[in-house]
Every structure is written in C-alpha cells, then in structure tokens.
N, C-alpha and C positions, 0 to 999 in steps of 0.2 A: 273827095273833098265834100266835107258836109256844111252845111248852111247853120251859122252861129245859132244856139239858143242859150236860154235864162242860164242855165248852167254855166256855162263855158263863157257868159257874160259873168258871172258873180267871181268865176276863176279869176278873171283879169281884174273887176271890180276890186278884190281882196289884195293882187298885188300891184296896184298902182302907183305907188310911191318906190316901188323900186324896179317898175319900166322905166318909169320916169329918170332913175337913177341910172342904170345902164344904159340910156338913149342919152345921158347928162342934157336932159329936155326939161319943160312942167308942159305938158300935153294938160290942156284940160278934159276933154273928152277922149274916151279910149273904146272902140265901139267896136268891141269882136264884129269880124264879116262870114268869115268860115274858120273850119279845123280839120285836120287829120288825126288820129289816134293811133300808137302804138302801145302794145301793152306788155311791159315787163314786170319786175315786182312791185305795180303801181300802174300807174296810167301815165305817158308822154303823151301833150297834148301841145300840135304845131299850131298856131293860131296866128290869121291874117288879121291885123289890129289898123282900122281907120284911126291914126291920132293927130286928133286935129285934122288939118292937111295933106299930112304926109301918111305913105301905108307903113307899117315894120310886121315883122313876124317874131312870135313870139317862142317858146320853146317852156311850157310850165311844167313839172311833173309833178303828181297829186298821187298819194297815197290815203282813200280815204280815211280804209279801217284803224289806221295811226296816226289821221289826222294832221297829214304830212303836207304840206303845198311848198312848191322852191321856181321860182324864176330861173330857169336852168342859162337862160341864154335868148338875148334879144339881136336882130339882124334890122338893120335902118336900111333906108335909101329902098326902097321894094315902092310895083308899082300896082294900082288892082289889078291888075292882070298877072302878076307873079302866082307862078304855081307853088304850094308851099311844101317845101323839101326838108329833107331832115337838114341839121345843121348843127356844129356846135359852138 
C-alpha cells in the first residue's frame, strides 16, 4: 500500500460525480488516503477514499496514452484500517 499523492488525488478529483453516484451519496469531500496498483493494459488503481465520514474503496482504471479513466467499481461500509483488496 502506498500513501495517496497529487496524482491519485486528481484521479478521484475527476471522478467525483460518479463515486458519488455509485455510493447513491453527495460526499463533499473525497480525500484519497492510500492505493495499490495493478497494471494490465492500463493501470487498476484500488484506492482507500476518506468521504466525508465514512471510508469506501474505490477501483479506477486509467489508460493514460488514450486518455481513458472509468470508475470501475466502488465498495462502501470500509473502515481506515481496511486493507485494500482487489474487488469487483
């Protein structure tokens, strides 16, 4: 697990309107904490998201070089102490 940066913050940044939409939440604040990376044809990017109150994990996958990003799949109810697992 690595420690959230500016990146992996503007990931979530970009798709906030449709965390929000699969958590059927409005989170004002979405504040990446950590991530794990798998890399297939793209990058899988699992990220533990403080929103608001509550924690969820996120599941983006980012395709820079075709400028691809998709909310693959968001996991609610998590606690900061969840370890972040793949998930679908």
């Amino acid at each position: 697990t690595i420690a959230a940066n500016e990146e992996v913050q503007g990931l979530v940044d970009q798709l906030k309107a449709e965390i929000n939409a699969k958590c059927n939440k409005t989170f004002s604040t979405l504040t990446a904490i950590s991530y794990k990376t798998q890399v297939v044809a793209g990058t899988n990017y699992f990220v533990k998201i403080k929103a608001d109150e509550e924690h969820i994990h996120a599941r983006i996958y980012h395709v820079p070089w075709q400028n691809s990003l998709e909310l693959t799949a968001v996991a609610g109810g998590k606690t900061a102490d969840d370890t972040i697992e793949f998930f679908d």
